[in-house]
C-alpha positions in Angstrom: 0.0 0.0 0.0 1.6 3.3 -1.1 0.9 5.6 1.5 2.1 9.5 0.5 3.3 10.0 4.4 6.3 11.8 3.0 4.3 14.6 0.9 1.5 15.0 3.4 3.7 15.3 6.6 0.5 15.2 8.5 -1.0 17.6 6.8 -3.8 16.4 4.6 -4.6 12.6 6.0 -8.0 12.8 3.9 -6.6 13.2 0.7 -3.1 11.4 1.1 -4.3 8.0 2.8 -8.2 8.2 3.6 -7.8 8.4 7.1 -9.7 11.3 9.2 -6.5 11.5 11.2 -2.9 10.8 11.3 -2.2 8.2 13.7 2.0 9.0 13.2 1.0 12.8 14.0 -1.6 11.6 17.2 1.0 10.2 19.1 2.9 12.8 18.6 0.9 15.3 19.9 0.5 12.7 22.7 3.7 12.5 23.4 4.5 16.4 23.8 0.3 16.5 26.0 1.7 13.9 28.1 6.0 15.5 28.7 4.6 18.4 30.0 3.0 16.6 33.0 4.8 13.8 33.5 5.8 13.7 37.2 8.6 13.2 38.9 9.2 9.9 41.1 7.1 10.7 44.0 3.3 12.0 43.4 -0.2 12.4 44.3 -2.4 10.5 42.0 -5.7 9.0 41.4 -6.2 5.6 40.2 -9.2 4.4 37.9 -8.5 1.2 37.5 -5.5 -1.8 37.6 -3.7 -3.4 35.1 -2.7 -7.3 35.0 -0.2 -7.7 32.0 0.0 -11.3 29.9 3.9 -11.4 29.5 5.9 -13.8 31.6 2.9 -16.2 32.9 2.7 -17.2 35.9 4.8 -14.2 37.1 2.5 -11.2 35.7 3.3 -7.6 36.0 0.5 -5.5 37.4 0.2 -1.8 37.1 -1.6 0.7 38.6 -2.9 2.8 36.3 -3.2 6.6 37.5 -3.4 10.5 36.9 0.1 12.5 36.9 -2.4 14.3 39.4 -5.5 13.5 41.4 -8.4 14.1 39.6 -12.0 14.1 40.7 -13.0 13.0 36.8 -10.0 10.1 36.9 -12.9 7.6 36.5 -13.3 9.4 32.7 -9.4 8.0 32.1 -11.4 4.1 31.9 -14.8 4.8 30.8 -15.3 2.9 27.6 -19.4 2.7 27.8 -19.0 6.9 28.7 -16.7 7.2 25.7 -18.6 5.2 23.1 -22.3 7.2 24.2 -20.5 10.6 23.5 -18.7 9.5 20.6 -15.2 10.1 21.7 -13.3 10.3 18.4 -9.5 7.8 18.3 -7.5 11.5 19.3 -9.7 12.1 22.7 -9.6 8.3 23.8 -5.2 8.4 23.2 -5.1 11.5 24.7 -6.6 10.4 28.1 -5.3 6.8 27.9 -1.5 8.0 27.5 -1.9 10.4 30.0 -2.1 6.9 32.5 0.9 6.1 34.8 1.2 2.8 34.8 3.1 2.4 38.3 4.2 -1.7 38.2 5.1 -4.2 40.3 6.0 -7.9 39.5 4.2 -10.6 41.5 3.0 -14.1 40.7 -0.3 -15.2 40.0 -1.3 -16.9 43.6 1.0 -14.7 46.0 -0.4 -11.8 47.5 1.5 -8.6 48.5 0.6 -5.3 50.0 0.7 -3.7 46.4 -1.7 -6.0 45.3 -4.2 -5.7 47.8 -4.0 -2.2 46.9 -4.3 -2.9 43.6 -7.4 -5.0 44.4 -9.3 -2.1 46.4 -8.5 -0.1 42.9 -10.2 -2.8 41.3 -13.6 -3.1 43.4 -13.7 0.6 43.9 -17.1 2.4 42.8 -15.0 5.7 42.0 -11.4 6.6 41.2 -9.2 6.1 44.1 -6.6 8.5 45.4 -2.9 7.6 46.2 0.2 8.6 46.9 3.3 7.0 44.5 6.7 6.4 44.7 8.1 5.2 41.6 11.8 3.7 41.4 12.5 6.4 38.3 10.6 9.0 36.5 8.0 7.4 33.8 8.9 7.9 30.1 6.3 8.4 27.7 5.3 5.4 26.0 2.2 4.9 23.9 1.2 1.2 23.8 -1.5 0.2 21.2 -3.4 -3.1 21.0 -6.0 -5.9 19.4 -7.7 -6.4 23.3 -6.6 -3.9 25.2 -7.4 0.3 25.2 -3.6 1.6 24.6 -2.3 2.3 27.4 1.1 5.1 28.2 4.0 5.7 30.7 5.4 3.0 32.6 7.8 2.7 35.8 8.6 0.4 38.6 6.5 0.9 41.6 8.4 2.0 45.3 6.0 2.5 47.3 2.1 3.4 47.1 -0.7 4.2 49.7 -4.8 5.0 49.5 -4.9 8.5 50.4 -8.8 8.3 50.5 -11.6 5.5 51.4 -12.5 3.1 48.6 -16.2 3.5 47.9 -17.2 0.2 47.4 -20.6 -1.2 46.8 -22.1 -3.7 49.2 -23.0 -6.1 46.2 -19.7 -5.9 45.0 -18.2 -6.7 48.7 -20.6 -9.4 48.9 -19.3 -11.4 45.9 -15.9 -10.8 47.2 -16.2 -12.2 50.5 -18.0 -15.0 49.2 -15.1 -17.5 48.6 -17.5 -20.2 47.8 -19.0 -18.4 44.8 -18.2 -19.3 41.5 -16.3 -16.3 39.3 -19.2 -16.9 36.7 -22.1 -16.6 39.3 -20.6 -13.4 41.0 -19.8 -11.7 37.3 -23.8 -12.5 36.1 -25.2 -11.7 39.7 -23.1 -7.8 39.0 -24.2 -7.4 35.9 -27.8 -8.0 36.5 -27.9 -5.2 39.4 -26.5 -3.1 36.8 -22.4 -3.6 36.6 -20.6 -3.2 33.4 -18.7 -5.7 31.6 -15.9 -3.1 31.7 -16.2 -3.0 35.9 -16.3 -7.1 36.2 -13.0 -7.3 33.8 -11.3 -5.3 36.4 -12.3 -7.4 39.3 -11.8 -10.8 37.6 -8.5 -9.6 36.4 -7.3 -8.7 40.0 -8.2 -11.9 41.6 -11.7 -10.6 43.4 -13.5 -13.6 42.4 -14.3 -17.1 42.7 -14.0 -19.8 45.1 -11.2 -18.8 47.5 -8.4 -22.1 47.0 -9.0 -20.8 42.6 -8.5 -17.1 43.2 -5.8 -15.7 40.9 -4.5 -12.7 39.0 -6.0 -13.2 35.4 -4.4 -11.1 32.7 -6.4 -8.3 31.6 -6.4 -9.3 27.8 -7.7 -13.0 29.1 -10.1 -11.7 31.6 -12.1 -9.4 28.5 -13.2 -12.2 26.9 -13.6 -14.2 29.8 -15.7 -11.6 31.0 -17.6 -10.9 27.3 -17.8 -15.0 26.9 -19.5 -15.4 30.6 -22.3 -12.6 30.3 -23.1 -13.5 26.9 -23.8 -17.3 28.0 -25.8 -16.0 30.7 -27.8 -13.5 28.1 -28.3 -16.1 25.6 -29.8 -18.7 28.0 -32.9 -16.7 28.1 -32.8 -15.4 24.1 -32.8 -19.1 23.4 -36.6 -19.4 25.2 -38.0 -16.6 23.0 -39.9 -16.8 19.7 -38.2 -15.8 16.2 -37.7 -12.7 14.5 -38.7 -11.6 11.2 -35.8 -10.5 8.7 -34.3 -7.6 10.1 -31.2 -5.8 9.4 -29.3 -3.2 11.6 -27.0 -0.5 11.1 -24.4 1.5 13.0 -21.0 2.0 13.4 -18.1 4.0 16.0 -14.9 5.0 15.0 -14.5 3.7 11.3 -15.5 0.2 12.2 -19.5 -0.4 11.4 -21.8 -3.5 11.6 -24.4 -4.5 9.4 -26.1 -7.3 11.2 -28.5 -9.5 9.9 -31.5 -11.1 11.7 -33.1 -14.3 10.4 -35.9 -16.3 11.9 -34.5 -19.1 12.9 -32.8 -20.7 15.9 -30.1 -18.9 17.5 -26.8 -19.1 15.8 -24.0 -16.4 14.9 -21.9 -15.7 12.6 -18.7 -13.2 12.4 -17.1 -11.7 9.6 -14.7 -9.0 10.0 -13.5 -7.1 6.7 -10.3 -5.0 7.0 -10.6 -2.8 4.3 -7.2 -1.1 2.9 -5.6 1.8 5.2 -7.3 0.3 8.0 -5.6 -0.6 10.9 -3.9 -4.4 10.8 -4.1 -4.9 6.9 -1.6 -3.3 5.0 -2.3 -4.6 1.8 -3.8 -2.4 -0.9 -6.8 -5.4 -1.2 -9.8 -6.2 1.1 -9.1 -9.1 3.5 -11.5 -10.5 6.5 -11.7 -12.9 9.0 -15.1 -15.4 10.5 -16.0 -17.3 13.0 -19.0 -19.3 13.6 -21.3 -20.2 16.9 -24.4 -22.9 16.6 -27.4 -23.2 19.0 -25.5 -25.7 20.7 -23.0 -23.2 21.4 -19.0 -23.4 20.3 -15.9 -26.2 22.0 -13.1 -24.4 21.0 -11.8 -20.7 20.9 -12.8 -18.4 18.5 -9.1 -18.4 16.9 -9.5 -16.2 13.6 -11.4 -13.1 15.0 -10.6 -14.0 18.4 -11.9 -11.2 21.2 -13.5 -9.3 18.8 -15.9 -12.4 18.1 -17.0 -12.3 22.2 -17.1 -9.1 22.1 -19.5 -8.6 19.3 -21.8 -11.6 20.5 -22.2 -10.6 24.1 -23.7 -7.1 22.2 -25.7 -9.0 19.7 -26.8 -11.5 23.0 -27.9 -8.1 24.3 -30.1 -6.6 21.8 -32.1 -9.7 21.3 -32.6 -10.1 24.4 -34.0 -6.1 24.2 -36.4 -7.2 21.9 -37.4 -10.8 23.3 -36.6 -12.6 20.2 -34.2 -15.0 18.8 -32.6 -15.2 15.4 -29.7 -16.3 13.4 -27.4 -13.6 13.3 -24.8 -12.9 10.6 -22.8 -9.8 12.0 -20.8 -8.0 9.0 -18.1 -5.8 10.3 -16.7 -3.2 7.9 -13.2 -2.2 9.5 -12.5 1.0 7.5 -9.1 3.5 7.1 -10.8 5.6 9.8 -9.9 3.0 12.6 -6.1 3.7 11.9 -5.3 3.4 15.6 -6.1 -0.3 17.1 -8.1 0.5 21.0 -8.8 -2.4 22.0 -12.1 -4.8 21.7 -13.7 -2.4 23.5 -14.5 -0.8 20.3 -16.6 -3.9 18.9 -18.8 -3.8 21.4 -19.7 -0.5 21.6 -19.9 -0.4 17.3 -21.9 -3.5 17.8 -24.0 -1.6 20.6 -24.9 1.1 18.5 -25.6 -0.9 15.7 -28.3 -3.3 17.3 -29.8 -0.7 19.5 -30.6 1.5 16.0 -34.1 1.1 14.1 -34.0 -1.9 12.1 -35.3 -2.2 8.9 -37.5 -5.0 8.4 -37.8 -7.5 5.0 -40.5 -9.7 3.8 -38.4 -12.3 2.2 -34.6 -13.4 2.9 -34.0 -12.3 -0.6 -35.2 -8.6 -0.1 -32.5 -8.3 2.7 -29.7 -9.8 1.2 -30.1 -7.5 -1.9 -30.2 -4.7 0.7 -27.3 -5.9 2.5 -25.2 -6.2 -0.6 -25.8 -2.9 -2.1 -25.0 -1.4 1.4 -22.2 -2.8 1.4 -21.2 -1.9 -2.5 -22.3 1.4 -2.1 -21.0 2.6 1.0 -17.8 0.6 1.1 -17.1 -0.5 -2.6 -17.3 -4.3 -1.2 -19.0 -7.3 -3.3 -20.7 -9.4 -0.2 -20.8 -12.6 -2.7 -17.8 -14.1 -1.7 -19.1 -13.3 2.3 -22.9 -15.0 1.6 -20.9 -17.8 0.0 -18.7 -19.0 2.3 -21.5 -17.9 5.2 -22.3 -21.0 7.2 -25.9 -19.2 8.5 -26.9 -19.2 5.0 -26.0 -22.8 4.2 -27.7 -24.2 7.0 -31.0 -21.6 6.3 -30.6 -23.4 2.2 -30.1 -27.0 3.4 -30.7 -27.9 6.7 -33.8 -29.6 7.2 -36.3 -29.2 9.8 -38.7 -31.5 11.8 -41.8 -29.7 10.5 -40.9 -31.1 7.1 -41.6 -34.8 8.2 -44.8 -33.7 10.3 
C-alpha cells in the first residue's frame, strides 16, 4: 500500500491515505500533552483502574494505572461505555489513555502482596481512588496500542504506594468478594444484572476478586475481557434461546470507522462473524480487502474463536444483548466493515460498543430473505465499494437456512 506520508507530513490525512487523522502525527501530539505533566518519582495520583499484563505467565506484572495528578474526573481515564455514548473520536480516547501512569510491580499469580491488595481495592472501587506514588525512576512516555486492550502510556517500577482516600465500594460488590465459595461466573452475572458493566467485572476478575477462595488468581487483563464478554453473553443467551423468532431484520451502525451490518433471520439462535479489513485500515496493510469469521451454533462453540478472536466475544455478548431487548431469537450474521478511519487499534472495546450502536438503532425489516440480502449487498457496494458474494458464500448461517432440514418437514 503506497501511502504518501512523506508529501503529506500530517497535513492532509484525507486526501493522502483516507484516514480522518494521522495516527504518526496523534501520538505525537500525545507525546508532547503527556511530557509536559509527566511527574517526577514521587506524586499524588488518582487511580481508575488496575492493570494485569500477559507477558511472563505465571509471574505477571501489574500496574496501577493513575493520573500525573489526582483528579476528581480520573474515572473518565477508563470509561469505555462513557466514551462510546458521546462518541469520543481515536485523538480524545489516546489523549486520556497516554496520559495513565502505569506504576508496576512484578508478582506471581497466587501470591499476594501489599501492592496487590491495593491494587485490588483499585479494582472493586465504585470511583477513582486517590494515592500517593513512589516510583523507582521518573516514567517515560510510552504509547502502547493493541487488538484487546485500550492503549495504554508511561510506565515505571513501583516504590511505594498508599490510599490517600476511602474506597467506595458497593455492598453487592463486597458481597461477591467475601464469598469465597461463589463461582467467578455466578458473581460476574449476579453484578451485571444489578446493573455492573462488563468493563467494571474485567477489572475485578483480572485482579483476583473472584471465585472460590483455594482458585483465586491474577488473570491477565487481555484474558479476563473475553472471559468476562464469553461469561455474560452465555448467561444472556440462556434466556434469548426461550423466545420466539424474528422476522428478517437488518441493523446498522457504526463507532470510529469500524461499522456493523447485522443481519436477523428467523431461525434458531446461531451467529456468525465476519470481520473485513478494508485497505488503510488498521492491521491490513495490503492495498486489497481481506476478512476474518468465526462461527457459533445453537448448541454453542468447543473451542476458541481463533480467527477473530476477542473481537468475536465481544461482538456476540452485544448481539446476546439486543435480542434479548427485543425478546426474540434469530440467526445472526454480523458483518463488520473495519475501515481507514480505525487507523489506531483501541482495544475490543470498540466492537462492542460499534456493535452496541448498531443493534440498539431502528432496524429495517424485510418480507423475504431475498429482499435483505439484496439490501445488504448494495449497502455494502455502495457505501464501502465491497462485493458481499464471496461473504454470503462461504456464510455457514446461509447454508444451513438453504439446506438444513427441519422436523416440521416430516410432520
Amino acid at each position: 500500500m503506497n501511502i504518501p506520508c512523506i508529501k503529506c507530513k500530517g497535513a492532509t490525512p484525507m486526501q493522502s491515505c483516507g484516514r480522518t487523522f494521522c495516527p504518526i502525527v496523534a501520538k505525537a501530539d500525545s507525546y508532547f500533552k503527556v511530557k509536559k505533566i509527566l511527574p517526577k518519582e514521587d506524586f499524588l495520583s488518582s487511580s481508575p483502574t488496575p492493570f494485569v499484563g500477559h507477558n511472563f505467565y505465571p509471574n505477571l506484572y501489574v500496574g496501577i494505572l493513575s493520573t500525573p495528578e489526582q483528579r476528581d474526573d480520573a474515572w473518565i481515564y477508563d470509561a469505555p461505555n462513557h466514551w462510546a455514548k458521546n462518541n469520543f473520536q481515536i485523538p480524545e480516547i489516546i489523549d486520556y489513555r497516554s496520559s495513565l501512569i502505569n506504576s508496576r510491580f512484578r508478582v506471581n499469580i497466587k501470591q499476594r502482596t501489599k501492592f496487590l491488595e491495593i491494587s485490588q481495592e483499585i479494582g472493586m472501587a465504585s470511583k477513582s481512588v486517590d494515592l500517593e506514588i513512589s516510583l523507582k525512576e521518573k516514567p517515560k512516555f510510552k504509547l502502547n496500542t493493541d487488538s484487546y486492550l485500550a492503549p495504554t502510556g508511561p510506565n515505571a517500577s513501583l516504590e511505594q504506594a498508599k490510599i490517600t482516600s476511602n474506597p467506595k465500594i458497593d455492598s453487592r460488590v463486597d458481597k461477591v468478594v467475601s464469598d469465597t465459595d461463589l463461582k467467578a461466573s455466578n458473581a460476574m452475572t449476579y453484578l451485571y444484572d444489578h446493573g455492573f458493566s462488563e468493563n467494571f467485572l474485567t477489572k475485578i476478575l483480572s485482579i483476583g476478586n473472584l471465585g472460590i477462595k483455594p482458585q483465586r488468581k491474577l488473570v491477565p487483563t487481555r484474558w479476563s475481557i473475553t472471559a468476562t464478554d464469553d461469561t455474560l453473553a452465555k448467561h444472556i443467551l440462556s434466556e434469548v434461546k426461550q423466545y420466539n423468532q424474528t422476522g428478517y431484520l437488518a441493523y446498522f451502525g457504526g463507532y470510529l470507522g469500524n461499522y456493523f451490518l447485522i443481519l436477523c433471520f428467523p431461525e434458531v439462535y446461531s451467529y456468525e462473524l465476519f470481520e473485513m479489513y478494508m485497505p488503510g485500515a488498521s492491521w491490513n496493510v495490503t492495498d486489497s480487502l481481506d476478512y476474518t469469521t468465526d462461527y457459533e451454533p445453537y448448541e454453542g462453540r468447543k473451542s476458541y474463536a481463533e480467527n477473530c478472536g476477542g473481537g468475536f466475544y465481544a461482538c456476540r455478548i452485544a448481539v446476546a444483548e439486543g435480542l434479548d431487548k427485543i425478546k426474540k431469537q434469530a440467526s445472526v450474521i454480523s458483518l463488520r466493515f473495519i475501515t481507514s478511519e480505525y487507523a489506531v487499534p483501541l482495544g475490543v472495546f470498540v466492537v462492542r460498543e460499534a456493535t452496541r450502536k448498531s443493534i440498539n438503532s431502528k432496524p429495517i425489516e424485510f418480507s423475504s430473505e431475498e429482499l435483505m440480502i439484496t439490501y445488504a449487498k448494495n449497502l455494502a457496494k455502495n457505501k464501502f465499494g465491497i462485493n458481499l458474494d464471496p461473504i454470503i458464500k462461504n456464510s455457514k448461517v446461509m447454508n444451513n437456512l438453504k439446506n438444513q432440514r427441519k422436523l416440521i418437514e416430516f410432520i
